[in-house]
C-alpha positions in Angstrom: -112.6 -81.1 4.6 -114.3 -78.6 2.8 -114.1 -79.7 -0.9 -115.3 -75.9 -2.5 -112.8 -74.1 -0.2 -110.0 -76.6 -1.3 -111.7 -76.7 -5.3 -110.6 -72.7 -4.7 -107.8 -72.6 -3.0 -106.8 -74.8 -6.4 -107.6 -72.5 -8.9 -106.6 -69.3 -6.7 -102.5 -71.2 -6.3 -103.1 -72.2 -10.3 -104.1 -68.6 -10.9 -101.5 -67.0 -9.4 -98.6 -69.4 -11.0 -98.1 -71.5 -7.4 -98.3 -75.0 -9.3 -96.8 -76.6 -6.4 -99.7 -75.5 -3.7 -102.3 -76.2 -6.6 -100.8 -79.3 -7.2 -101.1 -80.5 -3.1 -104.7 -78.6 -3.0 -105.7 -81.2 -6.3 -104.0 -84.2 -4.4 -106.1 -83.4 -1.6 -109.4 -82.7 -3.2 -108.6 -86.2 -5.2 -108.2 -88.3 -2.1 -111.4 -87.3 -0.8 -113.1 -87.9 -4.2 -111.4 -91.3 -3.6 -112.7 -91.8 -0.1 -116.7 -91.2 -1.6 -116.1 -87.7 -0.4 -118.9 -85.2 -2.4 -117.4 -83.1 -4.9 -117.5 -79.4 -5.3 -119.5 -77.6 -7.5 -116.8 -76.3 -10.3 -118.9 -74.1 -12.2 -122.3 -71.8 -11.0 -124.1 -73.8 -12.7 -125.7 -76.6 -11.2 -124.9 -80.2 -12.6 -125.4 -83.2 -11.4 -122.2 -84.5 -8.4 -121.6 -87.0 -11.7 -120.9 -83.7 -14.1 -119.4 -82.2 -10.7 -117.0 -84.9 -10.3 -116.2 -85.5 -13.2 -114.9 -82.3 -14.2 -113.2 -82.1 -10.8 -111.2 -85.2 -11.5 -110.1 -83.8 -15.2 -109.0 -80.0 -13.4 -107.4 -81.7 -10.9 -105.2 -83.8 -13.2 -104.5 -81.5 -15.6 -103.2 -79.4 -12.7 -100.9 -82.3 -11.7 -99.5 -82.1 -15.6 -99.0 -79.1 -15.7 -97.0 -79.2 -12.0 -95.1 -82.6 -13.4 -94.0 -80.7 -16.4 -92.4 -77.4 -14.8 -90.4 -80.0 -12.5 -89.4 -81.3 -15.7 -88.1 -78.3 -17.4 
């Protein structure tokens, strides 16, 4: 598991209006935050893998609202 390619691959489906492949990359990248798995590095620059995970956490469920919703609608 690579948790920048998959951090990417999130914003990249996001990006391009693909909420269902951003939502599995974000339930992906969430299980291995849950597993202790390190966290990518969301922005260039450098924070702490607290700040890192953190704001990983908060993208990836605001991803998952955002897919919920459109399912919704």
């Amino acid at each position: 598991m690579d948790p920048q390619q998959t951090w990417g691959e999130m914003l990249d489906a996001f990006a391009a209006g693909d909420l269902e492949a951003a939502a599995v990359a974000a339930e992906v990248l969430m299980d291995w935050l849950k597993r202790g798995g390190f966290p990518p590095q969301p922005l260039t620059r450098v924070l702490s893998d607290d700040w890192d995970r953190l704001i990983c956490e908060f993208i990836c469920g605001q991803v998952f609202e955002a897919f919920q919703n459109q399912e919704i609608e």
